[in-house]
N, C-alpha and C positions, 0 to 999 in steps of 0.2 A: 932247533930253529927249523919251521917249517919251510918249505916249497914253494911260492907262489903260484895259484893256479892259473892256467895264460888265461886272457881274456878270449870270453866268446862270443865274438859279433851278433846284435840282435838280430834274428831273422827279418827279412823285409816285408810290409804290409803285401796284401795281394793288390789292390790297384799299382803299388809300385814295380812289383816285381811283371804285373803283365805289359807296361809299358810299352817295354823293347819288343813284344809279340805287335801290338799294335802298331807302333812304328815302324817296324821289319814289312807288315801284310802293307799297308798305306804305301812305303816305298818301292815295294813289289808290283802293287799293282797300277802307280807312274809309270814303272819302267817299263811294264809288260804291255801299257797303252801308246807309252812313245815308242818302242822297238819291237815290237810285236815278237816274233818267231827269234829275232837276234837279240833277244833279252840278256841270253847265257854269253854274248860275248863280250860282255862287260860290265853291263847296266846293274844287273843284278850283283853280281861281285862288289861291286863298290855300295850297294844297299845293303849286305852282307856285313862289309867294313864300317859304314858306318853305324849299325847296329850296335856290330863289337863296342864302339867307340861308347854309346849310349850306357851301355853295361857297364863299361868300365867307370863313366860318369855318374854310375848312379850308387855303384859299391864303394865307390872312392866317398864319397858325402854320405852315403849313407852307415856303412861298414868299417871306415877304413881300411878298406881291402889293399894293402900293398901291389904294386904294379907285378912284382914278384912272382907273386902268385897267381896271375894269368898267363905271363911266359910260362909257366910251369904245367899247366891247365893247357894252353893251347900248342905247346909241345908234346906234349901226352898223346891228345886229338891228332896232330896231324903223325905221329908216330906209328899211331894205328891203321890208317889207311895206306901207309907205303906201300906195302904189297898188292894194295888195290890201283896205285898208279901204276906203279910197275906193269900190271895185269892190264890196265887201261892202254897202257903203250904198243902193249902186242897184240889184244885186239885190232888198235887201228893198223898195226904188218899185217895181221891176218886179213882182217877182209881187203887191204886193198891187194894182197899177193895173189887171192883167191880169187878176186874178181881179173886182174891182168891174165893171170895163168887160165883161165877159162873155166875154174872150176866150178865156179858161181853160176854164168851162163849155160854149164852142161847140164847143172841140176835142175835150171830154171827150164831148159827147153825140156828136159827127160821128165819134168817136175809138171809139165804143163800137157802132157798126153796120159799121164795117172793122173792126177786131182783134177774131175770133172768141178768148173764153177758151185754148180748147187750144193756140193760137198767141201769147196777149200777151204771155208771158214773150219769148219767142225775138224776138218782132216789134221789143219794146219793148228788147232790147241793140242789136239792128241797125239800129233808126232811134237811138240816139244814137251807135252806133256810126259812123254815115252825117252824123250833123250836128256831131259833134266831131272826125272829120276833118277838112269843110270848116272849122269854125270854129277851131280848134287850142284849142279851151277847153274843156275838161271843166268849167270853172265853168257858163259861159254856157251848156251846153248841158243842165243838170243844173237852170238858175236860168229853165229856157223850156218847151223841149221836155219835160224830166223833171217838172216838175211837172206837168203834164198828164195825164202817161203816168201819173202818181202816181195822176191822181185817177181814170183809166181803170180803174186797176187794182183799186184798193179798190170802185168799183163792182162789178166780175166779183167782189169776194168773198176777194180774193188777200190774203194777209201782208201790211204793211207790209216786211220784211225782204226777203222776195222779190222784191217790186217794185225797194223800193232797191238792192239788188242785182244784179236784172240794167240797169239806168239807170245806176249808176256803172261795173258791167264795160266797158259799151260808151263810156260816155264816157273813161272810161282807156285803149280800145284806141285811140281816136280820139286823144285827146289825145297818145296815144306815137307813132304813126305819121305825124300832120299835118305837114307842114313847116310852117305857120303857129305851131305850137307853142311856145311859147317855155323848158319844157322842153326839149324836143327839139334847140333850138336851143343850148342851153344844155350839154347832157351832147355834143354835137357839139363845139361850140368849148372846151370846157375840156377835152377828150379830143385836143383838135387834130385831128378828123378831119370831111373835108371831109361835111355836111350830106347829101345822098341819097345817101351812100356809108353813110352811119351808119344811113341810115333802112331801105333794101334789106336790109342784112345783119341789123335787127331783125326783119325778118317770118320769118327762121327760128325767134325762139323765140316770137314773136308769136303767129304763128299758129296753131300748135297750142294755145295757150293758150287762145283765143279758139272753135275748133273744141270741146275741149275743156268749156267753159263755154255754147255753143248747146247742143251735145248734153243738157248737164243743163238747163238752162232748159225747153228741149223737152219734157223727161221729165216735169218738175213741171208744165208745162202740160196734156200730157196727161192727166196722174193726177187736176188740177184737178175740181171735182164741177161737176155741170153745173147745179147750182142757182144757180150766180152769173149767170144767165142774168136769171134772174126777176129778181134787186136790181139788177141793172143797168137794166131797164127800169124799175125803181120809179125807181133813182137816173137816169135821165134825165128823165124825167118831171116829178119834184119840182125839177127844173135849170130845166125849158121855162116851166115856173109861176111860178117867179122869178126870172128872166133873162129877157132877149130876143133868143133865141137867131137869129141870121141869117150869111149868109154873108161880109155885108160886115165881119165880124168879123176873118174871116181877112184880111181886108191890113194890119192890125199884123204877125203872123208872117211875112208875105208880105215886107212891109218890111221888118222885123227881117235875115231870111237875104239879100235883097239887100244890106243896108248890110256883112252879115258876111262875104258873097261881095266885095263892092268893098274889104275888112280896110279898112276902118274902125276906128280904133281900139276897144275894147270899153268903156270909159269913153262915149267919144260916143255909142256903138251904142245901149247901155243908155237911157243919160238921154233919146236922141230918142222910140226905142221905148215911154219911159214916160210921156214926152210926146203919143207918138199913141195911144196906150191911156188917159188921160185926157180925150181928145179924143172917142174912140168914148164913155166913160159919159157924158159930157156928153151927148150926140147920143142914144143906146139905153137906159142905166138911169139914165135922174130919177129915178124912185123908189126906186131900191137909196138913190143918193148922197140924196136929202131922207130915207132911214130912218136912214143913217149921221150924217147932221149932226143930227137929233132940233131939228127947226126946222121954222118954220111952210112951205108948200110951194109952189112958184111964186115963189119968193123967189131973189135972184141969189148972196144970203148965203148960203142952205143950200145950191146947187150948188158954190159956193167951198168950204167947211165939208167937203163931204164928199167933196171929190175933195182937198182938203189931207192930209183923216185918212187918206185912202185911200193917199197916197205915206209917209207917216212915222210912223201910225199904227195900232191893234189895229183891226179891222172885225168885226163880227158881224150876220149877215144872217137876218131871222126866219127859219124854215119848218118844216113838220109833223114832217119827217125830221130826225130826230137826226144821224146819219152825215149826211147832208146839210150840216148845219148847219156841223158839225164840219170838214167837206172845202172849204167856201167860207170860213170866216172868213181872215182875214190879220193879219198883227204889222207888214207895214209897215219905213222903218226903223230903226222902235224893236224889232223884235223881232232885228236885229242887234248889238244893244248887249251882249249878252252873250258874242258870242262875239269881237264884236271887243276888250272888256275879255280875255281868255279869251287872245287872243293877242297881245294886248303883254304878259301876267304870261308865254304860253310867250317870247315873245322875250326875255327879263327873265334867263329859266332857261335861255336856250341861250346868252345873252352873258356870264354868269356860269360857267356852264360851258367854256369859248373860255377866258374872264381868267383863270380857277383854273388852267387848263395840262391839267383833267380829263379832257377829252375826245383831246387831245395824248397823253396816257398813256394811255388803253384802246385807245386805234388798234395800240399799237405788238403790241397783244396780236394784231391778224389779222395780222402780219407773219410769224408763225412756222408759219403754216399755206399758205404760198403757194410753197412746193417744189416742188407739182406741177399738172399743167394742174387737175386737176377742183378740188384744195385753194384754186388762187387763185382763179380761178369762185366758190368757195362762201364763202371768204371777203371776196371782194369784195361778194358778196350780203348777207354779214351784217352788214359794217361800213356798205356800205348802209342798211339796215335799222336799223341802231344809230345812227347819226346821225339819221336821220330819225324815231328816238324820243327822243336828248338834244338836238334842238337844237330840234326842232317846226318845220323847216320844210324841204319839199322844195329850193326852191332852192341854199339854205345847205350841203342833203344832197349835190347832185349834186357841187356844188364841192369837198366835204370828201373823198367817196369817189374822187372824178377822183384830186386833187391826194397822196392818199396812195398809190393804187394804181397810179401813169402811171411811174415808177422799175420798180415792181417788173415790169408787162409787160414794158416794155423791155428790161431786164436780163436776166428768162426768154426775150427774141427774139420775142415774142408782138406782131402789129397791132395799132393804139391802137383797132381796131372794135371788138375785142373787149372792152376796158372799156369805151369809150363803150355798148354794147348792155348792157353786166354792168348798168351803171349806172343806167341806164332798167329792167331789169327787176325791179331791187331797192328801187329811190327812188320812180320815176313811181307803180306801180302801187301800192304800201303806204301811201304817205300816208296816203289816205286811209278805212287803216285803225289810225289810231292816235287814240283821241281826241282828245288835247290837243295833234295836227299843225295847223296849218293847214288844212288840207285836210280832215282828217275832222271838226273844227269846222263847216268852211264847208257841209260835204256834209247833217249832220245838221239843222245850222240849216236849209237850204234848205230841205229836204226834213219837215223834223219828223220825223224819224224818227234815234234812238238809234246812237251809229258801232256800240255795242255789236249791237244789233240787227239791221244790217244786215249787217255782220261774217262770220258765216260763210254767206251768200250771197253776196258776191262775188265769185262762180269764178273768174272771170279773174284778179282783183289775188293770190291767195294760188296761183294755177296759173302763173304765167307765170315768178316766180322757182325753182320747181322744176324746170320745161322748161328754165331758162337752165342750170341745175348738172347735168342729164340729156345737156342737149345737150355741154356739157363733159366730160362723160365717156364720149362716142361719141368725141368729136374731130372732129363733121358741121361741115368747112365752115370750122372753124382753121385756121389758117396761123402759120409761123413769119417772122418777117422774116430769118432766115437762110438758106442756101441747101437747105439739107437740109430733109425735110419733118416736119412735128410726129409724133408717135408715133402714129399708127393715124389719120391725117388726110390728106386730097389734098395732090400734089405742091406744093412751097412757090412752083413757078413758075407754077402757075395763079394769073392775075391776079383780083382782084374784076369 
C-alpha cells in the first residue's frame, strides 16, 4: 500500500500574486500624503497589517493555505530580527547617554575646527567609510560616529538629506566590504563562495561606485556658501555654554573603537559604551542631568533621575539657540519604539508573503530574463531589490536572491562570485533605501532624518547597482566555469 503524496497548492497567476505589492505601494503612498514625516508612527504599520490581511485572503481562496502556516512563517520572520531590536534598544541608550554626557557636543565642536565646510561632505563618507569597515556595521557606525557628523553638519548650514546621505553611503561601502560584516558574510556563504574571494572580486563594482559618489559629495561641498562658517561658530559656542566641553570626553569613543577593534560583540560594545558615557555626565554635566530630572539639586535622586531618562527617555536641554536646542534633545529608548513596532508589522508582511506562495510566484517572473550575461546581472539586481521591498529585510533578501538565482549561474557556466557580488550590490546597498526595510527604518530613526529625505542623496546605495549591470555588460573580470572563455571577457583560465 502506497503513501499518499500531500497535495501541492497551485502556484499563483502573476497578476495575483503582485496584488498585495500594489495595494501595499497605493496604501503607502495615502499614508505618506496624509502624515507626511509621521508616517512610521503608525499609519504605515497598519498598511503593513493590512497587507498581511490581503495575503492571507488571497492564499486562503486561492491555495488553501492554512492560517497555520503563517504563524509559523511569521514567527520565523520576527525570530530573526530579535537581535536587531534588541540592538535597536541600545542604540537609542547610546545616543541619548552621548549626547547628555557631552560626548556628542565635544566631537561636534572639536569636529567643527578640523572639517573645513567645502570638505565635510566628502570628509564625512570617508570617516564612516573608515569606521564601518573596521566595525562591519553600518548600524553602529551611523548610531556613533554619524550622529556627530549629523550634528557637524547642520552646524556648517548643510541639508539634513545631504548629510544623511553621505553618512549612510559610506557606511554601506564599509559595511559591504568589511569581513566583520555579517552581510557580507552572509551573501558569501549562501553563494557558497569562499569569504575574501567574494569580497576582492566586489571592489570591482565597489569602487567606482563609491569614487563616483566622493566626486559628487565634493562638488556639493564646494558649491556649499560660506556663511555656514558663522552658524557654526554660533552653534559651537552656544554647545561650550551648556556642555562641558573637554577632552576627557573623548575616551568614551576611544573605548567604543577599542572594544570594536577587539569585535566585541555589538550588543556588549553598545550597552558598556552607554555605561561609560553615563559615567562621564555623572562626573562633567550635573547640571544638564539635575535640569533633566526637574528636582531639587545636589540631591543623589535627581542624578539617578536624570541619567535613567537620559538611557530610555525624551531629554530637552534649555538654550537661547533654537537649532541648538533642537540638535541636543534625545528620545532615548522610547524614541525606538516606533520603529521597532514598524518592524515586526514589516515582518508580519514578509511572512505572509513566504505562507501565501506570493513572493514564490513573482521570483519565477526574473527567470525569463536571465538568457544572457548582462539580463541575469540585471535581473538578479532586481529581484534583489524586490525582496528586499516584499519582505522588509535585507537578510531574508540575501537568502532569497542567492537561493533563486545559484541554479540559474550554474547552469549558464557562470562563478558563484558573481552572484554572491550581484547580491551585495542589489540587497546591501538598497536597504536602506526602502522605508519600511529594516534598515531604512533603523537609519531614519537614528538619524531623525526621513528614508524619504535622505533618498536621493545617497550616491553610492542607488550607483553601485547600476555599476554592477554596466560591469556585466563589458564582461570586466567574468569568468565562465567552462573551459572556453565568457563572450567578450579574459580567458576562462585566468585564476581569481
Amino acid at each position: 500500500m502506497t503513501t499518499p503524496t500531500p497535495h501541492t497548492p497551485p502556484p499563483l497567476s502573476i497578476p495575483l500574486a503582485l496584488l498585495p505589492i500594489i495595494f501595499l505601494v497605493a496604501l503607502l503612498a495615502a499614508v505618506i500624503s496624509l502624515y507626511g514625516s509621521d508616517s512610521l508612527a503608525g499609519g504605515s504599520q497598519i498598511a503593513l497589517l493590512l497587507t498581511s490581511g490581503l495575503c492571507y485572503l488571497i492564499a486562503r481562496l486561492a491555495r488553501k493555505t492554512p492560517w497555520e502556516a503563517f504563524e509559523q512563517a511569521i514567527t520565523r520572520q520576527v525570530a530573526g530580527v530579535t537581535p536587531a531590536l534588541l540592538l535597536l534598544m541600545l542604540i537609542g541608550a547610546l545616543s541619548g547617554c552621548w549626547m547628555v554626557s557631552g560626548v556628542v557636543p565635544t566631537l561636534i565642536c572639536y569636529g567643527m575646527q578640523i572639517l573645513h565646510p567645502s570638505v565635510f561632505l566628502l570628509s564625512c563618507c570617508v570617516i564612516c567609510a573608515l569606521v564601518s569597515t573596521m566595525t562591519g556595521s553600518s548600524w553602529t557606525t551611523v548610531a556613533t560616529i554619524g550622529i556627530a557628523l549629523l550634528g557637524i553638519g547642520r552646524a556648517q548650514g548643510f541639508d539634513d538629506g545631504w548629510i544623511a546621505g553621505a553618512i549612510i553611503s559610506g557606511a554601506y561601502f564599509g559595511d559591504k566590504i568589511s569581513p566583520l560584516s555579517d552581510t557580507t558574510v552572509l551573501a558569501s556563504s549562501s553563494a557558497r563562495v569562499p569569504l575574501f574571494t567574494h569580497i576582492r572580486y566586489m571592489f570591482i563594482t565597489t569602487t567606482p561606485a563609491l569614487l563616483v559618489a566622493l566626486v559628487v559629495f565634493t562638488i556639493a561641498g564646494l558649491n556649499h556658501p560660506a556663511a555656514g562658517a558663522d552658524q557654526a561658530a554660533a552653534v559651537s559656542n552656544a554647545l561650550q555654554q551648556r556642555f562641558c566641553i573637554t577632552p576627557w570626553l573623548l575616551v568614551v569613543p576611544v573605548l567604543t573603537g577599542i572594544m570594536i577593534a577587539k569585535r566585541i560583540p555589538p550588543i556588549v560594545t553598545l550597552f558598556l559604551s552607554t555605561l561609560a558615557a553615563t559615567a562621564c555626565a555623572l562626573i562633567f554635566q550635573r547640571e544638564a542631568l539635575y535640569e533633566i530630572a526637574s528636582l531639587p539639586q545636589d540631591s543623589a535622586a535627581a542624578l539617578l533621575k536624570g541619567s535613567l531618562t537620559a538611557i530610555f527617555g525624551s531629554t530637552s536641554l534649555s538654550t537661547p539657540d533654537a537649532d541648538v536646542a533642537s540638535l541636543i534633545s534625545t528620545r532615548g529608548m522610547a524614541g525606538m519604539m516606533d520603529t521597532i513596532w514598524l518592524i515586526l508589522c514589516a515582518m508580519c508582511f514578509g511572512g505572509s508573503m513566504t505562507a501565501a506562495g506570493i513572493t514564490e510566484s513573482i521570483a519565477r517572473l526574473f527567470r525569463h530574463f536571465t538568457r544572457t550575461r548582462t539580463g541575469m546581472v540585471s535581473s538578479t539586481v532586481g529581484g534583489g531589490l524586490f525582496f528586499n521591498t516584499v519582505s522588509a529585510d535585507q537578510y531574508l533578501s540575501i537568502i532569497l536572491t542567492t537561493s533563486l538565482f545559484r541554479d540559474i549561474y550554474e547552469r549558464n557556466g557562470y562563478e558563484n562570485r558573481l552572484l554572491s557580488r550581484t547580491a551585495e550590490d542589489s540587497v546591501t546597498v538598497t536597504s536602506p533605501l526602502i522605508p519600511w526595510n529594516t534598515c531604512g527604518m533603523t537609519q531614519a530613526t537614528v538619524l531623525g532624518v526621513p528614508t524619504l529625505t535622505y533618498l536621493p542623496y545617497c550616491v553610492f546605495n542607488y550607483v553601485c547597482p547600476m555599476v554592477s549591470i554596466l560591469i556585466a555588460a563589458t564582461g570586466y573580470k567574468i569568468y565562465r566555469r567552462a573551459a572556453s572563455p565568457a563572450d567578450g571577457t579574459a580567458p576562462a583560465t585566468e585564476k581569481p
